[in-house]
Residue frames relative to the residue before (quaternion, step in Angstrom):
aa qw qx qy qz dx dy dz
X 1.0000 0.0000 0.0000 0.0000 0.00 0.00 0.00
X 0.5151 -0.5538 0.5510 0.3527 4.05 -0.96 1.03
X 0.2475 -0.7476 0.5569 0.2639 3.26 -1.57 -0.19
X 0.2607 -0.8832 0.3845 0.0642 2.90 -0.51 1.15
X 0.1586 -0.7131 0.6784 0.0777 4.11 -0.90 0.55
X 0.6312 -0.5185 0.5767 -0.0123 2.86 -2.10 1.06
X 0.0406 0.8147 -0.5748 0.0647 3.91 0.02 1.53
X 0.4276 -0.6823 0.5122 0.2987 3.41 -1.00 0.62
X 0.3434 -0.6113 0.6826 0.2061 4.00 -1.11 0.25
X 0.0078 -0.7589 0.6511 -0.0058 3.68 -0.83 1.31
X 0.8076 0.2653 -0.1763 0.4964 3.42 -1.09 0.54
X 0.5970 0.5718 -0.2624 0.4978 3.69 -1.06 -0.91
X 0.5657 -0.5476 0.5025 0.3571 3.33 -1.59 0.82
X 0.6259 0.4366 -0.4466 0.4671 4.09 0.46 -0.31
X 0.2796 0.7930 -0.5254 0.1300 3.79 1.01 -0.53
X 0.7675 0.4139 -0.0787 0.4832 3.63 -0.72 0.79
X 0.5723 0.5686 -0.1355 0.5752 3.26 1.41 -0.52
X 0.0060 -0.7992 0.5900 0.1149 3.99 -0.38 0.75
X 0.3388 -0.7826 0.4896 0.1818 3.53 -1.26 0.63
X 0.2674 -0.6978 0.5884 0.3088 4.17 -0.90 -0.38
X 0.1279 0.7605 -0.6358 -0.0336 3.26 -0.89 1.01
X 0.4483 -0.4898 0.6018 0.4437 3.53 -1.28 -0.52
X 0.5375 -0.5599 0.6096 0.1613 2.71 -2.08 1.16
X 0.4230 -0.7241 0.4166 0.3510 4.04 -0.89 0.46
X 0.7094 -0.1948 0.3039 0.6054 3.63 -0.54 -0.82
X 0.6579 0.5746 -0.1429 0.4654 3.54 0.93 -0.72
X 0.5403 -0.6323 0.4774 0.2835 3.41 0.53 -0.75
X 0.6588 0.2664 -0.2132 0.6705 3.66 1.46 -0.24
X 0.7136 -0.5819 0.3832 0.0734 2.02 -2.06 1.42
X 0.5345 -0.4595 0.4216 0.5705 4.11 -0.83 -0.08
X 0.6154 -0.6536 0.4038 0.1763 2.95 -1.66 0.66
X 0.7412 0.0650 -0.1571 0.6494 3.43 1.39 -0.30
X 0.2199 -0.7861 0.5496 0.1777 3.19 -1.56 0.25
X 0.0284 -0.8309 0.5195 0.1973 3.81 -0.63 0.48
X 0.0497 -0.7918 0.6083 0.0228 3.36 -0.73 1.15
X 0.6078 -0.6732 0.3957 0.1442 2.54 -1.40 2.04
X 0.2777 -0.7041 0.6040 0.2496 3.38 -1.36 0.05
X 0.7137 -0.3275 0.2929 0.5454 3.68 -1.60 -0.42
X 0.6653 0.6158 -0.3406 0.2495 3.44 1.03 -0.55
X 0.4462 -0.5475 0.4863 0.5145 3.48 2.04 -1.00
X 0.7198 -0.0979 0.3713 0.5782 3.87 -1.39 -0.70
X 0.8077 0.4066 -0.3115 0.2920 3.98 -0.38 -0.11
X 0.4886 0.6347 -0.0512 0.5965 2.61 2.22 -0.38
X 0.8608 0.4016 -0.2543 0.1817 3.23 0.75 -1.02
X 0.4216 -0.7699 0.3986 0.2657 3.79 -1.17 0.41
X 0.3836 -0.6121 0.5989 0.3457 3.80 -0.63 0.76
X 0.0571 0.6619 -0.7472 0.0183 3.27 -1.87 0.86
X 0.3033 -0.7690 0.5529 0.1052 3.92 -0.34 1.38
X 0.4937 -0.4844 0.6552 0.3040 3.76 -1.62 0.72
X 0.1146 -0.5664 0.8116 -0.0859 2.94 -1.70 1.56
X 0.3784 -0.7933 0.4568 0.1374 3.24 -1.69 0.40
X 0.1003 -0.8934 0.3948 0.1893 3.55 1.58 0.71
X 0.8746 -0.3408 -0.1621 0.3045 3.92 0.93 0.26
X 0.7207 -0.3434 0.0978 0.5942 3.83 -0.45 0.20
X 0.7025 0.3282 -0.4277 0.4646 3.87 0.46 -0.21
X 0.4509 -0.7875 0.3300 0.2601 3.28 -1.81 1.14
X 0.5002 0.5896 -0.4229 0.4726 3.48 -0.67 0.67
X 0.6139 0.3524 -0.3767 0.5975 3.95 1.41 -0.05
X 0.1048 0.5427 -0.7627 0.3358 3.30 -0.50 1.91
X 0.0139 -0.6950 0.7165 0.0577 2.63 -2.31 0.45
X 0.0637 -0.7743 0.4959 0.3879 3.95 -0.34 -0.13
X 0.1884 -0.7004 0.6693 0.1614 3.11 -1.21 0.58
X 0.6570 -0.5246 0.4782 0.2540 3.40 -2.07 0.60
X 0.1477 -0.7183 0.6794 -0.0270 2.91 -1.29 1.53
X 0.6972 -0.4821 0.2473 0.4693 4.11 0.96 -0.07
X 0.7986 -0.2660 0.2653 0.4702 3.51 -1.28 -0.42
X 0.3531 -0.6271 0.5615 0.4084 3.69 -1.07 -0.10
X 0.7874 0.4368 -0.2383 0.3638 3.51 0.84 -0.75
């Protein structure tokens, strides 16, 4: 089983909201995330991996806008 870590969601209508991803071969998480709305995939909002500081595991994604 991957291991997985717990990312917060800044900004963005999901703002406030934390997510679970898997870690890669590397240790880091995917670079973006799209979280769905009520709408499904037509709905959803792009939120990019930030690095909040020099030790690993202090990510966050923040909002970058709609997918569509």
């Amino acid at each position: 089983m991957a291991a997985t870590v717990e990312i917060p969601l800044v900004d963005g209508p999901a703002g406030g909201q934390r997510v679970t991803v898997e870690l890669d071969s590397n240790g880091r998480p995917p670079l973006t995330h799209h979280h769905l709305g009520p709408g499904g995939l037509a709905a959803a909002e792009i939120y990019e991996l930030e690095s909040t500081g020099d030790e690993a595991g202090d990510w966050r994604y923040c909002w970058r806008g709609p997918a569509a």
